[in-house]
VOGU-3710 file (C-alpha; in Angstrom, 3 decimals, decimal comma):
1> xxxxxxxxxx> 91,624/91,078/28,415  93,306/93,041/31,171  92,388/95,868/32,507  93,683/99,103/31,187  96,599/100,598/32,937  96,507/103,277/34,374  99,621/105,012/35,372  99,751/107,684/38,312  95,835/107,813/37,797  95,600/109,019/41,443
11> xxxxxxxxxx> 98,341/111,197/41,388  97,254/112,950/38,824  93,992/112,895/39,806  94,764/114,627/43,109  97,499/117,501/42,048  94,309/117,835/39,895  92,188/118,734/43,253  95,081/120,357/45,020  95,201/123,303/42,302  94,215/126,625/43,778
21> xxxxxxxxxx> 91,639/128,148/40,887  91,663/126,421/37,545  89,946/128,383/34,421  89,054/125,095/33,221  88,584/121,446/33,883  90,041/118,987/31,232  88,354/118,442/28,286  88,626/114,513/28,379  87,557/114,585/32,139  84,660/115,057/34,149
31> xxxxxxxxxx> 84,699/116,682/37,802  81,675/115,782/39,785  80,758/118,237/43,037  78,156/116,123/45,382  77,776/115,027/49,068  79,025/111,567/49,586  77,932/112,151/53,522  75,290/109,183/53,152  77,865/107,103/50,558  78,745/103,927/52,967
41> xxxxxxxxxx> 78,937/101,152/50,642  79,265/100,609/46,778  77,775/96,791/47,288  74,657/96,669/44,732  73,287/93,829/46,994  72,851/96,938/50,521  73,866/99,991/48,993  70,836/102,505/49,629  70,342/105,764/48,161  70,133/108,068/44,969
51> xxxxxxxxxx> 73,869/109,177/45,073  74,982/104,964/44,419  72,438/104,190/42,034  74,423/106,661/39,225  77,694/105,386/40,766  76,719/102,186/40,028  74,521/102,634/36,528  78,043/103,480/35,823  80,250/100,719/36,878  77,965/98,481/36,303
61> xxxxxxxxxx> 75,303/97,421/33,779  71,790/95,593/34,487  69,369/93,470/32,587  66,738/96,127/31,403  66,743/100,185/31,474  63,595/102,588/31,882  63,844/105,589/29,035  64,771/108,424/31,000  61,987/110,743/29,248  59,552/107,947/29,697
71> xxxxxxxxxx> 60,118/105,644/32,513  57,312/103,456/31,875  59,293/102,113/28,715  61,650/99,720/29,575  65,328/99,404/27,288  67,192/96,560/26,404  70,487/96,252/28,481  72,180/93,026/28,985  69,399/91,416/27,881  68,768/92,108/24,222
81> xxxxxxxxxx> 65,243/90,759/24,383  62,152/89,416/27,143  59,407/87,318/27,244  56,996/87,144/30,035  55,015/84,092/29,444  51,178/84,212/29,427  50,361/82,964/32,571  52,220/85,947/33,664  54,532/83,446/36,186  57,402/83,651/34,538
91> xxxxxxxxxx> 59,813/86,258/32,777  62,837/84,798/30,001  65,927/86,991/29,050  67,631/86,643/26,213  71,716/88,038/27,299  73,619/89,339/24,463  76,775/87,297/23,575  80,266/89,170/23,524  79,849/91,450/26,669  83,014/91,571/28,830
101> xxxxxxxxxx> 83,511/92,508/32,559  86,287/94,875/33,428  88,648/92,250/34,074  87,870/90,280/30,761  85,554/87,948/31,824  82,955/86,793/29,987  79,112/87,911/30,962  77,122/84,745/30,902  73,628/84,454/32,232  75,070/82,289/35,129
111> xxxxxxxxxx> 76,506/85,610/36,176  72,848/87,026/36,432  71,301/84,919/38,355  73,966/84,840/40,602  74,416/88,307/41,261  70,447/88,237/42,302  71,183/84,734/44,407  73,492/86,510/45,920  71,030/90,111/47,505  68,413/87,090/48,654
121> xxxxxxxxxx> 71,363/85,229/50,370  72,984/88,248/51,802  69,497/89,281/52,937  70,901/93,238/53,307  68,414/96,581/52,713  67,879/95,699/48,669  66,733/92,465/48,996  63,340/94,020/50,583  61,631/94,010/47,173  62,891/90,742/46,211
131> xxxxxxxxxx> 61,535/89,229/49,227  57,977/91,348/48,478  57,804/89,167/45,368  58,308/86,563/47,291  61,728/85,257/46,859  63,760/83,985/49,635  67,454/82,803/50,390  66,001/79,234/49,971  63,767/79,118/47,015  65,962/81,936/44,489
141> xxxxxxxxxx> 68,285/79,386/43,132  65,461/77,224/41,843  63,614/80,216/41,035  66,524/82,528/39,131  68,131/79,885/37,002  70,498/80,294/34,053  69,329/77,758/31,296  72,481/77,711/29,223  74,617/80,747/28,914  72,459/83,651/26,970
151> xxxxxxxxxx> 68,938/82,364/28,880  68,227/83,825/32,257  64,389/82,470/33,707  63,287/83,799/36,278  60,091/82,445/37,936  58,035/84,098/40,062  57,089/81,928/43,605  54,019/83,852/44,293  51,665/85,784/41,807  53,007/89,438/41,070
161> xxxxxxxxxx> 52,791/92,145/38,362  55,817/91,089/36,296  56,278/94,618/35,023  57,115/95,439/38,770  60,055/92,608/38,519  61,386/94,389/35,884  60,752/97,678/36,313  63,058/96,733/39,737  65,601/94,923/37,472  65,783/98,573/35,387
171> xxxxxxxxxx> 66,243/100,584/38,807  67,844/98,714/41,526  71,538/98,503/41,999  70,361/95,199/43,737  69,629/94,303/39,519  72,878/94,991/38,368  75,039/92,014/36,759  78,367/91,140/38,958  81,810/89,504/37,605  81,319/86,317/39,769
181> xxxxxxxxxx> 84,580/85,048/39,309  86,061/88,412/40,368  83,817/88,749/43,559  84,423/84,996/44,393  88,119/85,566/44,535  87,536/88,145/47,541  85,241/85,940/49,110  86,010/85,813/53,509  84,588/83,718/55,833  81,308/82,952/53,083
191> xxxxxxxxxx> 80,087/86,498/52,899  80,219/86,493/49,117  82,724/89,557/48,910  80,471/91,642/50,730  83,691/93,516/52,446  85,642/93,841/49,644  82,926/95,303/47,638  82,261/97,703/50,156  85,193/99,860/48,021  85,372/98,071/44,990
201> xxxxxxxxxx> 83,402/97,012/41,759  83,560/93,986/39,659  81,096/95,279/36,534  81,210/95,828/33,084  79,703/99,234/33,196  81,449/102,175/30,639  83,878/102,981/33,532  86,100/101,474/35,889  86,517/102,027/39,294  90,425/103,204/40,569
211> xxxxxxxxxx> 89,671/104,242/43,948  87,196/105,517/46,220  88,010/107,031/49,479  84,639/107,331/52,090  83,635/111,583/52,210  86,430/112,195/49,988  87,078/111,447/46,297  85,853/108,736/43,634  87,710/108,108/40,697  86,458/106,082/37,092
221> xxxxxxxxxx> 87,845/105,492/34,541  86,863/104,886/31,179  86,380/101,216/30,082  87,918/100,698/26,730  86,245/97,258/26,074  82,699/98,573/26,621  80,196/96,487/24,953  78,028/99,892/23,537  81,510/101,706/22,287  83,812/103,568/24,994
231> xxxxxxxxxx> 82,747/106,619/27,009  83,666/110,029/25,506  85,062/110,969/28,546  88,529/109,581/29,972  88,055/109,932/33,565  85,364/110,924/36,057  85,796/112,626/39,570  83,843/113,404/41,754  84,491/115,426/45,003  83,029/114,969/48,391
241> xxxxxxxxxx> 81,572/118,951/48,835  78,688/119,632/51,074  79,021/123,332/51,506  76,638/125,467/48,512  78,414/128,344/48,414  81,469/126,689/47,539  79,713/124,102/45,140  78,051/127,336/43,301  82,075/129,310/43,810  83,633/126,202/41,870
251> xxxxxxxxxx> 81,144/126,013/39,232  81,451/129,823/38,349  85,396/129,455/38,164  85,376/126,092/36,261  86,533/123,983/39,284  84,776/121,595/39,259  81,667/120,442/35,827  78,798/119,705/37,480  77,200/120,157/41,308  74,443/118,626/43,141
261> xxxxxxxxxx> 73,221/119,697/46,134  73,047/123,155/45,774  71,312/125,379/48,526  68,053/127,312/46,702  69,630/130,639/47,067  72,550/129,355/45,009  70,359/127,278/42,448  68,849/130,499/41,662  71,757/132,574/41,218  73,045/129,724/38,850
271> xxxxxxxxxx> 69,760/130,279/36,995  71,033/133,835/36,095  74,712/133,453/35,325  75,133/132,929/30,853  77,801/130,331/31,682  75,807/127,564/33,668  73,149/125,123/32,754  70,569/124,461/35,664  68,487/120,571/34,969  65,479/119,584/37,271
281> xxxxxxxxxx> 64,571/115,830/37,084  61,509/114,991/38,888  62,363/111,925/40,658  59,435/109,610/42,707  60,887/109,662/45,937  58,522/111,455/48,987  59,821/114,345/51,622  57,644/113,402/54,753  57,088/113,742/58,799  56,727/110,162/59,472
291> xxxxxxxxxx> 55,499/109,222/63,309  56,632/106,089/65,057  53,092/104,111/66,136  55,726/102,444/69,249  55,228/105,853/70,979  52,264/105,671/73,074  51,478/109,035/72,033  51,442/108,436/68,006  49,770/105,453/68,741  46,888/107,222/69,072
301> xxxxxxxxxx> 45,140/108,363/65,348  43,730/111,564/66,692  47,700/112,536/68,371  48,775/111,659/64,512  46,433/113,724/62,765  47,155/116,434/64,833  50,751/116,403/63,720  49,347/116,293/60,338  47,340/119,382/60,970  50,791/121,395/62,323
311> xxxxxxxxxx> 52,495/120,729/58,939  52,300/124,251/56,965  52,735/122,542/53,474  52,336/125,624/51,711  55,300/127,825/53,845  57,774/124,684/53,753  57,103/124,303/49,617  57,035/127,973/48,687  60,096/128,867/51,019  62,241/125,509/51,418
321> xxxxxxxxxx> 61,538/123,010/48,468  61,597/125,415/45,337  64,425/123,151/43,450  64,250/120,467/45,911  60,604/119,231/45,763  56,943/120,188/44,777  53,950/120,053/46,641  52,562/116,533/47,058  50,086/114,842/49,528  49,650/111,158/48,722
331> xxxxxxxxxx> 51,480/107,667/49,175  51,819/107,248/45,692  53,853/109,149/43,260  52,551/112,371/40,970  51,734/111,314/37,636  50,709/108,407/37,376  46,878/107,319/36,184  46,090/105,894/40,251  47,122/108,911/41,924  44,704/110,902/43,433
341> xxxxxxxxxx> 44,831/114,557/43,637  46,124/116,163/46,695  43,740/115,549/49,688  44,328/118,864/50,548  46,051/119,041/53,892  46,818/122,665/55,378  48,290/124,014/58,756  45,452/124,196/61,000  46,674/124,985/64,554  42,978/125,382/66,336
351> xxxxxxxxxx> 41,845/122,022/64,881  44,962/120,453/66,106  44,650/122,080/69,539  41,481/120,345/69,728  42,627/116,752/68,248  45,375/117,058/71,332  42,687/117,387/73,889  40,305/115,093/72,690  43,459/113,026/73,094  44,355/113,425/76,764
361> xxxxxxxxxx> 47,301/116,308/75,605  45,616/119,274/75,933  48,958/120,986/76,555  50,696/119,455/74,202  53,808/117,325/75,127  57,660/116,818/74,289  59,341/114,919/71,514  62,061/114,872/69,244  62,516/114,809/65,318  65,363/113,154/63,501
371> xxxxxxxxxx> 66,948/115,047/60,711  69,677/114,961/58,352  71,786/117,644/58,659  71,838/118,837/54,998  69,174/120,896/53,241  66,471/120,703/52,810  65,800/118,136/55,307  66,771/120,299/58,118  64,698/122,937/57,044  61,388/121,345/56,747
381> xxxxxxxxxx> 63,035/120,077/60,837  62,720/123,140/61,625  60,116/124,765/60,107  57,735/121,852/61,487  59,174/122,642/65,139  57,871/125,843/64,926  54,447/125,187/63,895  54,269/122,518/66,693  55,142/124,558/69,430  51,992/126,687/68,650
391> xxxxxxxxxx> 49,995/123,583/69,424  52,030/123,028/72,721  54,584/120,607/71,410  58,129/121,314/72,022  60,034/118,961/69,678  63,988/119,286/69,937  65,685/118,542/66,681  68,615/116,224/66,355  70,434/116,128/63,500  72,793/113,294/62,409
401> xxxxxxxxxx> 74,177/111,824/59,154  72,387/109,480/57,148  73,474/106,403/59,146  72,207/107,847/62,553  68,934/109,150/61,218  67,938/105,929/59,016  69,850/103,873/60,993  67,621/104,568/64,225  64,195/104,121/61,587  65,663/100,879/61,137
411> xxxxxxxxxx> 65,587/100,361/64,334  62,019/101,397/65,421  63,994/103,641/68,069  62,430/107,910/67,411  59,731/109,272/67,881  59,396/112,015/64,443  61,762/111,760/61,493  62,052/113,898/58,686  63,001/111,787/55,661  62,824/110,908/52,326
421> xxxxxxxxxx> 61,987/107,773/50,445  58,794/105,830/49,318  60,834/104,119/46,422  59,057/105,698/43,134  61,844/104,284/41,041  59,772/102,103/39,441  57,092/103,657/37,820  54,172/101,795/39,346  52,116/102,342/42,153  53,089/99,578/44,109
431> xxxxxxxxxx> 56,591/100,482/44,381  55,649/103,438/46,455  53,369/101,650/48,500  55,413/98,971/49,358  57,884/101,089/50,533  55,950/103,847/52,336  52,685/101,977/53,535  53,435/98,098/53,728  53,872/96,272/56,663  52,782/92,589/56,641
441> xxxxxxxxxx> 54,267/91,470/60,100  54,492/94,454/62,257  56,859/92,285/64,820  60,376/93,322/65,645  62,259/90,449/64,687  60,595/90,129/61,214  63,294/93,472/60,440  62,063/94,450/57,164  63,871/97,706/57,819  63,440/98,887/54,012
451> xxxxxxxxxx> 59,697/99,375/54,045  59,608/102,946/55,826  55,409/101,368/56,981  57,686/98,872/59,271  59,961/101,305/60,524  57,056/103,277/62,138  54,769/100,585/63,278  51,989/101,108/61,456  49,942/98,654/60,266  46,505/97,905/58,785
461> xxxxxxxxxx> 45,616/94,330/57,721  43,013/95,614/55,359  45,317/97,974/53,411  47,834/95,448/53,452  45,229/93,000/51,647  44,385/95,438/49,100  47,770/96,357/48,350  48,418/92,237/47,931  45,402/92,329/45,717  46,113/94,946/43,511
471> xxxxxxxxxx> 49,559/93,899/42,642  47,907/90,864/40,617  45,039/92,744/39,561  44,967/92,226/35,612  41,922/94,577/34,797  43,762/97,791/34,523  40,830/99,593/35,539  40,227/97,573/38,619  43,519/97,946/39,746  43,843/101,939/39,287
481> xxxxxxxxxx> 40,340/102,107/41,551  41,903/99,604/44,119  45,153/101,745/44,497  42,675/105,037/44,476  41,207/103,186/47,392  44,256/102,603/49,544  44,918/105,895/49,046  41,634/106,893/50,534  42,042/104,296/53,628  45,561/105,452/54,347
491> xxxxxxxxxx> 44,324/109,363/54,565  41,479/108,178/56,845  43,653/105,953/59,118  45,698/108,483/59,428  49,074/106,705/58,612  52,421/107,535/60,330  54,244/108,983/57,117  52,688/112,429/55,717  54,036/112,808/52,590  54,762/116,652/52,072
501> xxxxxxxxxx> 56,405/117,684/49,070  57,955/115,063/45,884  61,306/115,123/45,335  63,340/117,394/42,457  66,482/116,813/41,689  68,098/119,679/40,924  71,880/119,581/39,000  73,902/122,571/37,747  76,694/122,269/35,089  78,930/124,200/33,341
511> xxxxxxxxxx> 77,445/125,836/29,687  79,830/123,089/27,854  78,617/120,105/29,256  76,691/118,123/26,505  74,565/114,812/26,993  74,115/114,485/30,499  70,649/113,489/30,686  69,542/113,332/34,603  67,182/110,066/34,963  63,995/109,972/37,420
521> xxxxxxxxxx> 65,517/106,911/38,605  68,693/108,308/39,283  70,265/105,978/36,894  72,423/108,511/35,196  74,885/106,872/32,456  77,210/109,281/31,400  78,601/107,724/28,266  77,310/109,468/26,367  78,791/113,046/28,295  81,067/115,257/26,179
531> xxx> 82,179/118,893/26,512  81,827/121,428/24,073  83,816/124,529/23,929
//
């Protein structure tokens, strides 16, 4: 099977852009508005962030999918069927028979285990959970194995929750299913087409990629040969546009189908014009301040809960985060049966005035906070500046892209950051623990730059052991009161990331858009995605 031809795609495809005011896009195409600022890599095995995961859910497909309504119940993908065996130590996939790749491959189970061979042995940012379960560059190809071509086993090398394995498998690009041959054929030098996937895709997802040009344009295609039936849509743009006021300009005029990103102002507008369509998803990734414990002066708890005293929670999520975020206090993720309610936290300027000087900083002291440049990130920058300096801390903000903020987190090199993560894809406690408050070897060159508890230092060998502990935990009720009590340690402790506010996702489309269904996960298919009119 070859894949489908596709003549003067691009061309079209950008006379398509170049047009001054169109009433309307194409029915048979979609036109995507959304900031590919923080897009560096397609590469399921290191590409980070919400904006790849529904590129990806799109070229590619994966073993399992959480119901976008109900992300605790997990969908057959690839694999038509699972068994996790009693002892809980093992998980077997049945892969359906007859899937194709893009190029006409056949999809074997030999393909899924090497795809996940592949994010241990490449060792970039998604193999962090991977390793958290224990699997390692040496030990996943006797641990992933494909037992004939429909059978994928994977066994687990240390004792883990095996609805965390696949609750990963469902939301991780580092899960989805690569054309080995395909990638193989690109291969340099042994790094398993890591450079030529930077751009490209080798999936068998409902669209194909033509061509994708870094803060600029992406262009799919639909994939005739798709296993579940072939897209509605022909073709699917999207746009590199970070400004709101042009996102929300576009939209009104029929530019452009759907926009992310939008400024609050904007969103709301949206909310009040007849021919637009405004979707929140509640997604379980965490706004915080997070602290680096390197700094002599966050070392110190009392210096850290200071900061935590000069966050005005209640300004930055009734001014800044309507549309972007609501009000949230904890490690763990809202809604589910472990989390605690809010601990409370409020701006308290006298009690961290005296925290400071019990501290040895009576008058306060200077710093810096890392920020992306794009709301609302920014905003909570600056709004936390403010309420700083009326403790005595003058903080300059530095904004940067995603790569110069994150990049110096992964590097243990700031001093503040205002970010966002915590995982929450997986619907599970422990994925926003390990991400936010994990650190099991706090040294430098142990690099486990995707758990945001490495980046800043902290560590606390008892929380660590309870978070270990409740993984494996089979008594339900146990474990929900052992996550309830890391909760309670991490709030006394003090640790470097305050969460502030939980993330919304907020998307506005055009009246005729039917079937886009935004997913907590970010795994967006849009298959299913037709226009009306």
């Amino acid at each position: 099977m070859k894949m489908p031809k596709l003549l003067g795609t691009c061309a079209i495809a950008l006379s398509l852009m170049a047009m001054p005011a169109l009433a309307k896009t194409p029915d048979d195409q979609l036109i995507v508005g959304i900031s590919m600022t923080n897009l560096l890599s397609l590469d399921p095995a290191g590409a980070t962030g919400n904006d790849v995961v529904e590129i990806n859910a799109n070229l590619y497909d994966g073993l399992v999918e959480l119901d976008p309504v109900d992300t605790s119940k997990i969908l057959p993908g690839l694999a038509e069927s699972w068994t996790i065996a009693p002892d809980g130590k093992s998980i077997s996939f049945k892969i359906r028979s007859g899937v194709k790749f893009h190029t006409g491959n056949p999809l074997t189970a030999e393909d899924a285990a090497w795809s996940l061979h592949r994010v241990l042995k490449l060792n970039l940012a998604l193999a962090s959970p991977w390793k958290s379960y224990g699997f390692t560059a040496q030990n996943v190809e006797q641990n992933i194995r494909a037992t004939d071509p429909t059978t994928l086993v994977i066994t687990l090398p240390e004792p883990t929750d095996p609805r965390m394995v696949i609750y990963t498998l469902g939301t991780s690009v580092s899960g989805n299913v690569l054309d080995r041959k395909k990638v193989l054929e690109h291969e340099k030098d042994g790094d398993l087409g890591r450079v030529w996937l930077t751009t490209n895709a080798a999936g068998s997802g409902p669209f194909v990629l033509n061509e994708w040009r870094a803060k600029d344009v992406l262009m799919m295609t639909r994939f005739d040969g798709y296993w579940r039936g072939a897209p509605k849509l022909r073709r699917v743009i999207m746009r590199n546009m970070t400004e709101s006021q042009t996102l929300r300009l576009m939209i009104e005029r029929g530019d452009i189908d759907i926009a992310t990103g939008m400024s609050v102002p904007d969103i709301e507008a949206m909310k009040k014009n007849p021919n637009a369509v405004v979707q929140a998803v509640k997604r379980g990734n965490i706004y915080y301040v997070a602290m680096s414990v390197k700094d002599p002066k966050f070392a110190d708890k009392r210096v850290r809960q200071a900061i935590r005293s000069l966050i005005d929670y209640d300004g930055i999520n009734t001014t800044v985060m309507p549309n972007y975020g609501i009000l949230h206090q904890r490690p763990v993720q809202m809604g589910l049966p472990a989390t605690l309610p809010n601990p409370g936290y409020k701006l308290d300027v006298a009690g961290a005035k005296k925290l400071l000087a019990e501290a040895g900083q009576p008058n306060g002291f200077k710093t810096t906070i890392r920020v992306l440049s794009d709301p609302p990130f920014i905003n909570i920058a600056t709004n936390l500046q403010s309420t700083l300096a009326q403790a005595g801390i003058q903080a300059e903000v530095l904004p940067g892209t995603g790569n110069q903020v994150y990049g110096a987190m992964r590097d243990r090199n700031f001093e503040i950051i205002v970010g966002r993560g915590g995982g929450g894809a997986e619907p599970h406690p422990h994925s926003s623990l390990r991400a936010l408050v994990y650190n099991p070897d706090n040294r430098d060159e142990a690099k486990l730059t995707n758990f945001q508890g490495w980046r800043t230092s902290f560590i606390s060998p008892e929380i660590n052991a309870l978070i270990e502990k409740a993984e494996i935990e089979k008594d339900t009720k146990k474990q929900v009161e052992m996550y309830q009590e890391i909760q309670k340690l991490y709030d006394s402790q003090v640790g470097a990331i305050v969460p502030v506010s939980q993330m919304v996702d907020t998307v506005v489309m055009g009246k005729d858009i039917r079937g886009y269904v935004g997913h907590p996960a970010a795994t967006t298919r849009l298959r299913e995605v037709t226009k009306q009119r």
